[in-house]
C-alpha positions as CSV (number, residue, x, y, z in Angstrom):
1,X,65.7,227.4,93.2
2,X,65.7,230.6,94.5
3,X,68.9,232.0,96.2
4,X,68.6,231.8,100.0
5,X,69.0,234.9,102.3
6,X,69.0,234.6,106.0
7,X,68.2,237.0,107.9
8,X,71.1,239.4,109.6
9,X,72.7,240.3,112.7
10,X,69.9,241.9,114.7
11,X,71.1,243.9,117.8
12,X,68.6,245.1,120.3
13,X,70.2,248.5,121.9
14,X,70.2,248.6,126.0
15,X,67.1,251.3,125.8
16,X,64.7,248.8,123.8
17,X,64.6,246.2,126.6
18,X,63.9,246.0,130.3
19,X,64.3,243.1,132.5
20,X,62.2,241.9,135.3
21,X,63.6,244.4,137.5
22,X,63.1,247.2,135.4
23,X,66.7,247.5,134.5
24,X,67.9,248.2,131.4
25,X,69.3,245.2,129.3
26,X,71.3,244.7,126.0
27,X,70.7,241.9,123.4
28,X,72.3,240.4,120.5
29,X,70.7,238.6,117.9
30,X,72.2,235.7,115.3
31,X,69.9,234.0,112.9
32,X,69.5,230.6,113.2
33,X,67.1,230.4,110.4
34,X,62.6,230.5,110.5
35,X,62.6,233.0,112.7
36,X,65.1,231.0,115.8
37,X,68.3,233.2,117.0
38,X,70.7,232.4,119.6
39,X,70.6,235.8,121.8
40,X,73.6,237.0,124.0
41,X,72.1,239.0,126.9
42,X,73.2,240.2,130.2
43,X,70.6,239.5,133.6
44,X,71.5,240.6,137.1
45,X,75.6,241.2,135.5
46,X,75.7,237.5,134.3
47,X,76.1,236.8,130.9
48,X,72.9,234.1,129.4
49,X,73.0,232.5,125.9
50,X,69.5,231.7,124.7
51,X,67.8,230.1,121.5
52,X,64.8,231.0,120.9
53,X,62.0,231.1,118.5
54,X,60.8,234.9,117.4
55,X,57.4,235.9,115.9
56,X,56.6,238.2,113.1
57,X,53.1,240.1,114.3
58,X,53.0,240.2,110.1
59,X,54.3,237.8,107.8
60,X,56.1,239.7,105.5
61,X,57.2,242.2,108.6
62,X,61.2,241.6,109.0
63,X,62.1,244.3,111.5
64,X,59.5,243.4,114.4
65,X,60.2,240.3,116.2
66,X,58.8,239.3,118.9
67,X,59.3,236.3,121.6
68,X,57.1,233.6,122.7
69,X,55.3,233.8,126.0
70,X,56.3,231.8,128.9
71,X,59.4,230.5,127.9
72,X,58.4,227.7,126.2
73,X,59.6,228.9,123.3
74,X,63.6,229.0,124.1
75,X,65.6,227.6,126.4
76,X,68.6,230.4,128.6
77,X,71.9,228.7,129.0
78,X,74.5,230.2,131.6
79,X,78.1,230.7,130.7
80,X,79.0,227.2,132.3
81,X,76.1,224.8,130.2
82,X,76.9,227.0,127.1
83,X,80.6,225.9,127.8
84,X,79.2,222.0,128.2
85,X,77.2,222.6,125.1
86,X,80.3,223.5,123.0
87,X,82.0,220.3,124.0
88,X,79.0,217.5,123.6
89,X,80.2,214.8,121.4
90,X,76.8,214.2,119.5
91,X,77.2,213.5,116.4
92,X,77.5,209.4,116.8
93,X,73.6,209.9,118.4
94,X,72.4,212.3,115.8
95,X,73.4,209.6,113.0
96,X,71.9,207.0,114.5
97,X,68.8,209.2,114.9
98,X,68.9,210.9,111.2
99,X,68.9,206.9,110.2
100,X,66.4,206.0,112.4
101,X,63.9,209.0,111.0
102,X,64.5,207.4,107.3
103,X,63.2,203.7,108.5
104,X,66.5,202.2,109.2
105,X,66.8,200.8,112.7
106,X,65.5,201.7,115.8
107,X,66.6,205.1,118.0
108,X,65.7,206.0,121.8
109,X,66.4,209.9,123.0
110,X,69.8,209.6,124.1
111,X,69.7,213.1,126.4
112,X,73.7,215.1,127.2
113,X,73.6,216.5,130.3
114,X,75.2,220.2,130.5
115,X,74.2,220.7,134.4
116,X,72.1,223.1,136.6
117,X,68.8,220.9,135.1
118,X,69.6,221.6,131.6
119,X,70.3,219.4,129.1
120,X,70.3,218.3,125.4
121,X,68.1,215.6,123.9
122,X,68.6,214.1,120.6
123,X,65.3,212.4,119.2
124,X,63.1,211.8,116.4
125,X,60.0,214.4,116.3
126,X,57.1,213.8,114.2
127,X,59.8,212.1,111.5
128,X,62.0,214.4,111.9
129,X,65.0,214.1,113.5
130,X,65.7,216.9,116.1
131,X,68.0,218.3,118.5
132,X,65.8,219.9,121.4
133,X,67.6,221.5,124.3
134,X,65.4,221.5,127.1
135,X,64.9,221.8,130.7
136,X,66.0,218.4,132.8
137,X,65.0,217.3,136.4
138,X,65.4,214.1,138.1
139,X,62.5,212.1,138.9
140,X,61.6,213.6,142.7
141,X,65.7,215.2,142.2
142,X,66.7,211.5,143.2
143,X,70.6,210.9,142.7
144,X,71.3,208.6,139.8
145,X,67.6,208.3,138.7
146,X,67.4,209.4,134.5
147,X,66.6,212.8,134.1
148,X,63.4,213.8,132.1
149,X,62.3,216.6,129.7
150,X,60.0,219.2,131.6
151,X,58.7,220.5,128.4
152,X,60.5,224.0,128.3
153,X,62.9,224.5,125.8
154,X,63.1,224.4,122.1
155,X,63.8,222.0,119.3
156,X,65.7,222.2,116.5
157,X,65.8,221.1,113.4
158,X,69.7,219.6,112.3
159,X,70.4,222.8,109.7
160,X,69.9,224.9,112.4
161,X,71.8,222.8,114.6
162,X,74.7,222.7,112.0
163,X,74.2,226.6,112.1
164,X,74.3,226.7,116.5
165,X,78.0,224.9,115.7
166,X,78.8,227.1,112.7
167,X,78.1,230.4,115.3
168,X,79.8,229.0,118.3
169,X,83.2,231.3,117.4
170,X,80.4,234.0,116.8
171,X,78.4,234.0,119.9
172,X,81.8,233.7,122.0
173,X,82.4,236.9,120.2
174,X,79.4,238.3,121.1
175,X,79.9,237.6,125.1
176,X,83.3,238.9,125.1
177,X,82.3,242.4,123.4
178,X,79.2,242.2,125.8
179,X,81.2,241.5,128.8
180,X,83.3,244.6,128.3
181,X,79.7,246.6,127.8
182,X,79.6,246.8,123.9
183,X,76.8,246.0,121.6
184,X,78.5,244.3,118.8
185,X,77.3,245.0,115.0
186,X,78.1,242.7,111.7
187,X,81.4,244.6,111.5
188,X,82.7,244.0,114.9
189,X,82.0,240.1,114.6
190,X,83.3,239.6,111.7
191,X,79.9,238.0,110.8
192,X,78.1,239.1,107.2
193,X,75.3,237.9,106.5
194,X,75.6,237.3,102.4
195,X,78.2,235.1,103.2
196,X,76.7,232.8,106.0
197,X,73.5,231.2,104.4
198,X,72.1,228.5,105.4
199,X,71.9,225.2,103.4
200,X,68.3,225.5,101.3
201,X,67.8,221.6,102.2
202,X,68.3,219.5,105.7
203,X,71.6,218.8,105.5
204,X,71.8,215.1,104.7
205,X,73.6,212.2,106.9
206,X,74.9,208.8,105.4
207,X,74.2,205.8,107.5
């Protein structure tokens, strides 16, 4: 089997991106694997943590990625649900799903609120089972009513899940160099890409 090589640190300097205002932006980049990257930006001075998936306008074209249109690509996360995010105890619901996706047993989505209408929903997807982080609003924003999937956001497969956890020391890296207005490279983080590859099969769970 061929050696796996992921793709590196990809930092986006301040004059290569604009926001909606026009003003000048800075993004960093970390490989989630197929083309997804959590991104640590800065909009209106507030730091946002994104996943998102990226396009290659060739290909075999490794240097121009692109993102999808309309945000339904990638879901934004604020300081405070990336902070929820970090804590979710999941892994009893991803089991039961992973099992569930082999023909063992029966799974509903069990959905992990991380406030502000955003949430995580573990589920099986065409087979597969998947950890999609998506936009959440309650029915008519009843109190107490279950909260439902709006269709924006982006799911993932569990090795790039495991690789959202492995990062998590990363990306919290990443917003403390971008808070104090650096752009952080491999170097800074610590981070090199040779040495973080990604499992070349799902990562497997025992029921």
């Amino acid at each position: 089997m061929a050696e796996h090589v992921p793709e590196p640190v990809i930092s986006v300097p301040a004059s290569e991106k604009s926001d909606e205002a026009g003003q000048l932006t800075q993004e960093t980049r970390l490989s989630l694997g197929d083309d997804v990257y959590v991104t640590v930006d800065v909009f209106q001075d507030e730091p946002l943590i994104s996943v998102r998936q990226f396009y290659r306008q060739e290909p075999d074209d490794t240097g121009k990625l692109t993102g999808g249109k309309d945000g339904m690509s990638g879901l934004s996360l604020t300081l405070q649900q990336w902070e929820a995010l970090k804590v979710q105890r999941m892994l009893g619901a991803i089991l039961n799903c992973t099992c569930a996706a082999m023909g063992m047993g029966t799974f509903y989505p069990k959905i992990f609120l991380l406030g502000d209408h955003c949430g995580v929903m573990v589920h099986v997807l065409r087979g597969q089972p998947t950890i999609s982080l998506m936009q959440m609003l309650r029915p008519y924003h009843i109190p107490d009513t279950s909260p439902r999937a709006q269709g924006i956001g982006i799911d993932l497969s569990i090795a790039q899940w495991e690789a959202v956890k492995a990062k998590m020391d990363t990306v919290d890296k990443m917003l403390a160099d971008t808070a104090a207005g650096n752009n952080p490279t491999e170097k800074d983080l610590g981070y090199s890409s040779l040495e973080d590859n990604l499992p070349d099969k799902d990562l497997a769970y025992c029921c």
